[in-house]
N, C-alpha and C positions, 0 to 999 in steps of 0.2 A: 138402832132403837133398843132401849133400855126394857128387857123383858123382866116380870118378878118370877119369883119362885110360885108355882101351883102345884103343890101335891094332894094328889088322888087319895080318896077316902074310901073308896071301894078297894075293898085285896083281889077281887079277882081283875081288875084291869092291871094290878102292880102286878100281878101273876103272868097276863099277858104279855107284860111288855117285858119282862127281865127276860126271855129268850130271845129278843129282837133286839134289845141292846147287846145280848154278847155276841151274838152273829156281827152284828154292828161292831164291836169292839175287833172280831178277829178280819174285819177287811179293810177298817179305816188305817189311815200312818197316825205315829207318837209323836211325838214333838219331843225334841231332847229333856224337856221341863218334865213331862208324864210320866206314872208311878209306873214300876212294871206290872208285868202282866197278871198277875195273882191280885193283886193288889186294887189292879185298876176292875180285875172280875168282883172282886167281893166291895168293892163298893159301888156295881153297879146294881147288884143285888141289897144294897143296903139304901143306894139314893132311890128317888121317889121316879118316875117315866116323867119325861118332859111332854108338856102337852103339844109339844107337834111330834111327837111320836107317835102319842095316842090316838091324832087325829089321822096318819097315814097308815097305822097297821090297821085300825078299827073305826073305819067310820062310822057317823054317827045315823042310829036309824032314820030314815025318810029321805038321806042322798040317796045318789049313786055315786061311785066311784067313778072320777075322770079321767081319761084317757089322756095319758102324755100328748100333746100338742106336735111337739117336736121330735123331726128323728135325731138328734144330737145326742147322745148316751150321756147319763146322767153323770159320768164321772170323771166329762170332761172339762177340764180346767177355763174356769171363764175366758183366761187371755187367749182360749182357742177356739174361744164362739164368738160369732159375728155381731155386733153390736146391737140388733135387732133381740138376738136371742139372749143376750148379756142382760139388756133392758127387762124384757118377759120374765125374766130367772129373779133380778130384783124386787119385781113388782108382786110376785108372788109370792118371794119373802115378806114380804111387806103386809102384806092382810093376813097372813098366817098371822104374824108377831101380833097384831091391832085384835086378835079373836077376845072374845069378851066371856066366854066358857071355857075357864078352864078349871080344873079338880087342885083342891089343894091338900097336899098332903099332910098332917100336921105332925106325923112323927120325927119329921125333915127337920133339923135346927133350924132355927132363924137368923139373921144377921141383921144384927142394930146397925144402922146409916140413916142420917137425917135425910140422904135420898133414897130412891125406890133403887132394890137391890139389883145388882145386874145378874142376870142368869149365867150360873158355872157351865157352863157345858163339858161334858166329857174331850179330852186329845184327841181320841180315836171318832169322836161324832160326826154324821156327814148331813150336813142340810139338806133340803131337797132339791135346791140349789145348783149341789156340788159343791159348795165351799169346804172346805175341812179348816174346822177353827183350832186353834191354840191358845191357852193363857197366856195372853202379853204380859208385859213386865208391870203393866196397872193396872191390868185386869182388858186390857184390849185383845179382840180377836185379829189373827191377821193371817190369809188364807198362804198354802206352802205352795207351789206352784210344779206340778209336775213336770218331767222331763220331756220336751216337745215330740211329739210325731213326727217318725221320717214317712214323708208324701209316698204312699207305692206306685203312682205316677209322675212320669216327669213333668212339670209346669209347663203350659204352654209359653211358647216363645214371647220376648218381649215383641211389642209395635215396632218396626224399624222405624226411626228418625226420619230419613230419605224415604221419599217416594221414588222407587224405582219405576214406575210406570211413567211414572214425572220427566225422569229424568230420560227414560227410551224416547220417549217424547222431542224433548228439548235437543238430545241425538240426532234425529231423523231429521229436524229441521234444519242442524246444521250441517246435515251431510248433505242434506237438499243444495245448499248454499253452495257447496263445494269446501267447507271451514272443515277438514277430515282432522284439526285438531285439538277445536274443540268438540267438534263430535268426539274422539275417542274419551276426551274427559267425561261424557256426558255419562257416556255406555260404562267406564268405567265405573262412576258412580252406581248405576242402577246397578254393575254386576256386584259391589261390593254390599250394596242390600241385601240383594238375591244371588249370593253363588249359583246356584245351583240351578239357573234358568237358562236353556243351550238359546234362546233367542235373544237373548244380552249378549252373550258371548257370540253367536254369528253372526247381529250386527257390527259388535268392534271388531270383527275379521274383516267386515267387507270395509270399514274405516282402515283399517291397515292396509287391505291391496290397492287402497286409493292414494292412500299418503307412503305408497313405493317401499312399506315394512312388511317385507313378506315374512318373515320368520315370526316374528311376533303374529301375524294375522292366519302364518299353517299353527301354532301354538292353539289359539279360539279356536279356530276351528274343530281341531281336533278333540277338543276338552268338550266341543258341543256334541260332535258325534259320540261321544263316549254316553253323554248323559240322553242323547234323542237318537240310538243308532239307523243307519236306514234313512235318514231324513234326504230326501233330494238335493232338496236348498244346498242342506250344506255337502253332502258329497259334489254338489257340482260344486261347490269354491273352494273344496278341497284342492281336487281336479287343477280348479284354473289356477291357485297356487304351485301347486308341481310344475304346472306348464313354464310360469313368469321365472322360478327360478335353475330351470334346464335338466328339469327330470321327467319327460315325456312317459316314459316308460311307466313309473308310477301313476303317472295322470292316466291315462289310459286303462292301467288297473282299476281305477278308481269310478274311471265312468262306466266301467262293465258291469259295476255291482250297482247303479242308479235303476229302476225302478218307477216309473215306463224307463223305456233305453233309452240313452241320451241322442240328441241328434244330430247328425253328420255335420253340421256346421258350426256345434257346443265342440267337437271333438277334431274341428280340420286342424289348427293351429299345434295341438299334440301331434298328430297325426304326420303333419309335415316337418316338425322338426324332429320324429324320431326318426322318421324315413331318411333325413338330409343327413342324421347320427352314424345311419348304417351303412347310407353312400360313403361317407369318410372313411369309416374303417375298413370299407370291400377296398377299396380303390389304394389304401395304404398295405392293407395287404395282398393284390392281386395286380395293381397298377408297379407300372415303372415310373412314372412320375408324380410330385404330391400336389401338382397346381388343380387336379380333381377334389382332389381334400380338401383342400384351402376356400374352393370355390361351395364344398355343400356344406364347411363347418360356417362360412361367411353366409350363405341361407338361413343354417338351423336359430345362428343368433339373433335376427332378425326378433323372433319369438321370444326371446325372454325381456322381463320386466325393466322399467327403468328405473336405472342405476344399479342394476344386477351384477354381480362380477360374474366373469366367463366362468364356469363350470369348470374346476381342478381336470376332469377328465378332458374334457374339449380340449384345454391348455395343453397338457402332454399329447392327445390329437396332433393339436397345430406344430408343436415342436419335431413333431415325427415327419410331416409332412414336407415341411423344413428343412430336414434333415436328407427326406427322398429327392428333392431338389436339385441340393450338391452344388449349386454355386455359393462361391466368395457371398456374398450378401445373403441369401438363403442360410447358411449356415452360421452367419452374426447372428441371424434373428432367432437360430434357434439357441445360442450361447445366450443369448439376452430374456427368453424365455427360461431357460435353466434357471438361468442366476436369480431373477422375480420371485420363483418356486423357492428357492433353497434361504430366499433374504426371509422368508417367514418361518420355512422348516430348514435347517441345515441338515437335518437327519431325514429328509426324503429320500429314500432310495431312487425310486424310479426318477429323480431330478437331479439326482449323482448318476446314472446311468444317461439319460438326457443329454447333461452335458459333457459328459466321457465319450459319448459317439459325436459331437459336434468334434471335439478336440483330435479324436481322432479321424477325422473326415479330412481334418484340414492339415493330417501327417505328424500332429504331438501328440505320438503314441506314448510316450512316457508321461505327461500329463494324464492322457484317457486309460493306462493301468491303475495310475491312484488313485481317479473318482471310481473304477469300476470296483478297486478294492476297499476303498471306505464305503460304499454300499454293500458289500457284501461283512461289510463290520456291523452295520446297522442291522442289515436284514439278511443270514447266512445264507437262507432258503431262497435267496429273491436268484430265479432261475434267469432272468435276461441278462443278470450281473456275470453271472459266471458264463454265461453261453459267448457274451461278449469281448469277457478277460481272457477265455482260452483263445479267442480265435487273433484278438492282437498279439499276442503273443508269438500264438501258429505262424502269424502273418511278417512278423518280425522278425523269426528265425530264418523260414524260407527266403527272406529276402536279403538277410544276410549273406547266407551262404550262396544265391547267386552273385551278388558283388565280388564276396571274395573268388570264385570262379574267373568272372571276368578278368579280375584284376591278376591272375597268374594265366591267363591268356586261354583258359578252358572255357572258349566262348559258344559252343555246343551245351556244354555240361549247362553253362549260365543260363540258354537258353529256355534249359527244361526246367530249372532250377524257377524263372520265373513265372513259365507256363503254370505251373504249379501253385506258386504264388496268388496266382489271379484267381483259379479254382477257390478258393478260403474264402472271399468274401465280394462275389461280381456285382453286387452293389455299393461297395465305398469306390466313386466315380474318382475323388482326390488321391488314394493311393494306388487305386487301379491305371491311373493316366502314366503315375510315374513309372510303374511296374512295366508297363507298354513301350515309353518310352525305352526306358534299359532293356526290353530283350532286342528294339528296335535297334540299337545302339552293335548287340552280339549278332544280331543277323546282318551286317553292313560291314562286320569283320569276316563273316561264315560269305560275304558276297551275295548274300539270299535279299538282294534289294529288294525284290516284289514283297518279301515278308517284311521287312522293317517300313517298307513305304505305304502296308495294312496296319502294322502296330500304330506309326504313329495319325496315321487317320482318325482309329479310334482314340488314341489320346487324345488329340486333339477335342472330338467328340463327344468325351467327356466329360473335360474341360475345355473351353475355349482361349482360356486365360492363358493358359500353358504354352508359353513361347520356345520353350527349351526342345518339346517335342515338333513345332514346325519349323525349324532352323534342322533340327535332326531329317524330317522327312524332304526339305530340300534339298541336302548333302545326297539322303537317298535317291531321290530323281538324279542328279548330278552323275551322281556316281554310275549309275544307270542306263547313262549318256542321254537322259532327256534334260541337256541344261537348258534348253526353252523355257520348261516349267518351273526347274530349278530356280532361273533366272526371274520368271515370276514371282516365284512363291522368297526370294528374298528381298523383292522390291515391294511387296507386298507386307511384309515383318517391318522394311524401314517405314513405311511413309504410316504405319498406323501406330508404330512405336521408334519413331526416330534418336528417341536418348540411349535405346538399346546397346551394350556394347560391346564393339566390333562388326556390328550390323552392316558399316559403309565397306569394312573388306570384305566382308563376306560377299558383298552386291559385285564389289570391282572384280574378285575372284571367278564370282561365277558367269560373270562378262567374257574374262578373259578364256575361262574352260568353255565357253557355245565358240569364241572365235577359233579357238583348237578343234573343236568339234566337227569343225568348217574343212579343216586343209585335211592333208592324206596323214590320213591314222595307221603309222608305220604297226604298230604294236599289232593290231590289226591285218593288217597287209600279211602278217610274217604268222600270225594264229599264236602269239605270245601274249601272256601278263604282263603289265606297264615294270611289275616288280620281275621281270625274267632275266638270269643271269648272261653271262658274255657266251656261256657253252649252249647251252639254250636258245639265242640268239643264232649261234653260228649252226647250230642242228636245223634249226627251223630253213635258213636261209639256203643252204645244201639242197636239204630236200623240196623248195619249193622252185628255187633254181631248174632243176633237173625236171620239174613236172612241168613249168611253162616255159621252158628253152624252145626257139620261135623253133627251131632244127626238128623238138622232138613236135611239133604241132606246126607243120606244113600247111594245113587247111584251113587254119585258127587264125586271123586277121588280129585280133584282140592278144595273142599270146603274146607277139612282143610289149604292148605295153606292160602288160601284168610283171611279165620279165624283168621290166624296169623299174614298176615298181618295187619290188621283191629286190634289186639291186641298192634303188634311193634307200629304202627302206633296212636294207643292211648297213649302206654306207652310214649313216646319221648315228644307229644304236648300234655302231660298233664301237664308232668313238666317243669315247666318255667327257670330252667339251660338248660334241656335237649331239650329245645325246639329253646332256643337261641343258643346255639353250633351248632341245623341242621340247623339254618335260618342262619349263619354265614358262615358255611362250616367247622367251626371245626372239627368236626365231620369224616371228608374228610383226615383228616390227621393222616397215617399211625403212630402209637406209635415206629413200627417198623424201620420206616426211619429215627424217630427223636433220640431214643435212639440205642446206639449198646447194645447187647447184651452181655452178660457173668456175673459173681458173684465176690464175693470176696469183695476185699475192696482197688483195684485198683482205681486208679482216674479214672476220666471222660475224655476222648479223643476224637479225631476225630469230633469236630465242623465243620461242613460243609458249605461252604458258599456259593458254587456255583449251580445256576440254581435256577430253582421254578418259582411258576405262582400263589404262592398267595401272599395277600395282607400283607407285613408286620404291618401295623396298627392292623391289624385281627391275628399277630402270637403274638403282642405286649401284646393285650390282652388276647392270650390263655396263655402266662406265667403269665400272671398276677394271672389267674382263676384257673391255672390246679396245680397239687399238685410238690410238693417238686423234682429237680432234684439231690439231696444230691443220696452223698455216702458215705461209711466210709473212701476212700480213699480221698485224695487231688485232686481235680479237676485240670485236666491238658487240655487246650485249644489245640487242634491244627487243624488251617486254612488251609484247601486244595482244591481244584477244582476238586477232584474226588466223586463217586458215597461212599456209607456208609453211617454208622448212623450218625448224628452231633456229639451225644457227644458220646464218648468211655466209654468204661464199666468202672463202679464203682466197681473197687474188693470186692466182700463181701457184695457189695450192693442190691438191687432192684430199677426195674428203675419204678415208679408209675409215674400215669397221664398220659395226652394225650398233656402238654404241651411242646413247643421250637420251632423250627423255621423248615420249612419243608426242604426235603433234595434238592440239589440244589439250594437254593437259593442265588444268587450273589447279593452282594451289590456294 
């Protein structure tokens, strides 16, 4: 609105107001266009008071003065008042401008315009307003806009978009349903409204232990107890998470700090799978066998979640217990356990140590130093590494050095050498049998048959597999002289391992030593070793001579037999045919079974080929040694499966020797 010029005719209001314009002057802004500061003082001392100055320094008698309406400070820039008060600020300019009393100055120049002039107003002038005007470039005002307020509060938050309470909602229904994935969507939602709400978050926990994602649902949960600590709710799902993924221990920590205390039936399922944790490892370290183990680590799983994987620790558990086992099969599963561990970490120690005791269980000691030395590459400090590299090794030397013993015939020395051996590690059941075996082997040299016939017991009984050691403890019954057992214990090896081999000589063998067993045990008779020389022999026979001579025992009924024994008994093992026929068992074999009887000079009949129980090699060489099976007649073969003599009478002949093949024998 186009105001004119009115100057005051009275001096003392121009008097009044030239100190309120230059106050005015020193607080208003310039506009680049306005004169400086001397300049702009002495012409406000020389222009006339605008009559709205007049009317706000000095009003007029018979108002009162009005009280600002508004708390807004006067000298705040329109664009940073609310459109209510922007409005009110206008409307006030506005009948200000429309006043119809105003003073005119007339010392003031005038300005000729065919319109009504517009009022100059000073740069530095401020409306009451707040405007601060400027000469535009046509004489238009146009307000400068101060430099905005920083808020010294922070703004309230926007409105979220999402309703999260909408969306816990739409959650709960679906979890109602069993849908645990769209419920997690839901909860997700609502928690991305609301972070910071723990009952967002321990609903999509209990959505996670539903839909079998325990990691993600111990994740919620936790981030809820942090922001609700102490909350029951969620310390019990804490809890039941630890439980589903095989950490009792922690669960249990967990329900201690709940608040009432939890109840023995929120807490059984912890409870029994840490107890079935502790059974395993009492039992793997206090037990001798790990089928204990096996049985409380097969309880504790029971307890965790589905689709859990077993607990890294449980695993090395099972493989240990596996390992305490010691058989064939037993010890694949703990090779197959290793390998599982090592296809995720190759650099697991204790999984290099795992399968270096399997390898070495099963006697690939040189295999079980490399895993025990690449886990001590990995981890220097890992103490069951080294505890178990020393002792194969220990284990490997001792056992050397009694082989070479044995094998230079110090089979005393070997013995101790392996005693020794077994001390290192009386838990590996696989190279403890063999160990057994070999001193069994030095004691059966040393004659100490009761010892090698306990060695290979416990071999056996540590392994059962181990053929090598009851083939050894039948030689030792044998040797013994109990070949009854003997004679068992190798008909016992053929019929459950019949492709064994030399299994059927070793049976025909020990057939033939029970039937030696049987007749008079010259070696015996005379108090000699089977290996006793001819001087020895003839010592013995001297001296037993002269102690049962029936002359020097008159009274003694019995002494001339003994006599004679002691004579048989010389005669046989003095001569060295006669001596090798009784250590062979030729001797054993009836003339009557092998030749038929009758005269003349008929051929030879009735070869018999079926049955028998000794050694052909040993009938091979009695035709070889014994005399002549002629006759005058023509030797006639014949092959039958019945009892008689093998070969049929010689018409006209005699049958001499003790040579041909015994009756029954089958080829």
């Amino acid at each position: 609105m186009v105001l004119p010029f009115l100057f005051n005719k009275n001096p003392s209001k121009k008097k009044d107001s030239e100190p309120k314009a230059k106050e005015t002057s020193r607080s208003s802004h310039t506009s680049p266009r306005s004169p400086s500061k001397k300049s702009l003082a002495a012409d406000q001392t020389s222009r006339p008071t605008s009559p709205r100055h007049h009317s706000r320094s000095s009003p007029k008698p018979g108002r009162s003065p009005k009280k600002p309406s508004s708390v807004y400070p006067q000298d705040t820039h329109p664009l940073n008042l609310p459109p209510e008060e922007r409005e009110r600020r206008r409307s006030a300019l506005s009948a200000m401008s429309d006043s119809d009393e105003m003073d005119v100055d007339q010392d003031f120049p005038t300005m000729a315009s065919p319109v009504s002039p517009t009022p100059s107003i000073p740069a530095n002038f401020s409306s009451p307003g707040g405007f601060d005007h400027t000469d535009g470039i046509n004489g238009d005002a146009s307000p400068i806009p101060p430099p905005h307020r920083v808020p010294t509060e922070a703004p309230p938050p926007p409105k979220p978009l999402v309703d999260a309470e909408a969306c816990k909602a739409a959650g709960n229904k679906f979890f109602k349903q069993g849908d645990y994935e769209n419920a997690i969507r839901q909860y997700t939602k609502a928690i991305e409204a609301d972070p910071e709400s723990p009952t967002y978050l321990s609903n999509r926990s209990a959505a996670y232990i539903s839909a079998n994602k325990f990691q993600a649902a111990l994740d919620d949960a936790k981030k809820a107890n942090e922001l609700e600590p102490r909350n029951s709710k969620v310390l019990h799902r804490i809890a039941r998470i630890y439980t589903n993924i095989g950490r009792p221990s922690e669960a249990l920590d967990v329900y201690n700090q709940i608040q009432p205390p939890a109840s023995a039936k929120d807490k059984a399922i912890a409870v029994s799978m840490h107890s079935h944790i502790q059974q395993a490892e009492n039992a793997l370290r206090e037990g001798t066998t790990g089928s204990m183990a096996l049985h409380a680590l097969d309880l504790a799983e029971r307890g965790l979640g589905t689709g859990v994987e077993r607990p890294r620790k449980w695993t090395l558990l099972r493989g240990e217990a596996h390992l305490k086992l010691g058989n064939i099969n037993a010890l694949g599963e703990a090779q197959t356990i290793a390998m599982a561990l090592l296809r995720s970490n190759n650099q697991d120690p204790e999984a290099l140590v795992l399968r270096g005791r399997a390898l070495y269980a099963q006697g690939d000691n040189d295999k079980a130093i490399m895993h025990f030395r690449k886990a001590l590459e990995c981890d220097p400090d890992f103490k069951s590494a080294v505890k178990y590299l020393r002792m194969v090794q220990k284990l490997d030397r001792m056992k050397e050095e009694g082989n070479l013993a044995f094998k230079s015939n110090r089979f005393r020395e070997a013995a101790g050498l392996y005693g020794q051996a077994l001390e290192i590690d009386p838990l590996n059941k696989g190279t403890n049998s063999k160990i057994l075996q070999n001193r069994a082997m030095a004691s059966i040299k040393l004659k100490d048959y009761k010892s090698a016939i306990l060695d290979c017991t416990r071999a056996v009984t540590l392994d059962p597999t181990y053929l090598k050691a009851r083939k050894t403890k039948a030689r030792a019954l044998g040797e013994s002289g109990n070949w009854d057992e003997a004679v068992r214990e190798y008909k016992a090896i053929a019929e459950s391992h019949p492709s064994e081999p030399g299994i059927s000589k070793d049976v025909r063998n020990a057939e033939l030593e029970l039937k030696k067993s049987k007749r008079k045990d010259y070696y015996k008779i005379l108090g000699v070793e089977k290996d006793a020389g001819d001087n020895d022999i003839k010592k013995a026979y001297r001296k037993l001579a002269i102690v049962h001579h029936p002359d020097k025992n008159p009274d003694d009924e019995a002494a001339a037999d003994r006599f004679k024994d002691v004579g048989e008994a010389y005669e046989t093992l003095s001569d060295p045919a006669k001596r090798q026929r009784y250590d062979s068992g030729e001797d054993l074999v009836d003339p009557s079974e092998m030749f038929g009887g009758g005269g003349g000079g008929g051929g030879m009949g009735g070869f018999n080929m079926g049955g028998g129980g000794i050694d052909p090699e040993m009938l091979f060489n009695m035709m070889g040694q014994g005399g002549g099976m002629g006759g005058r007649g023509g030797p006639t073969f014949s092959f039958s499966t019945g009892g008689g003599s093998p070969f049929g009478s010689a018409g006209g002949g005699r049958q001499r020797g003790a040579g041909g093949f015994p009756p029954g024998f089958s080829f």
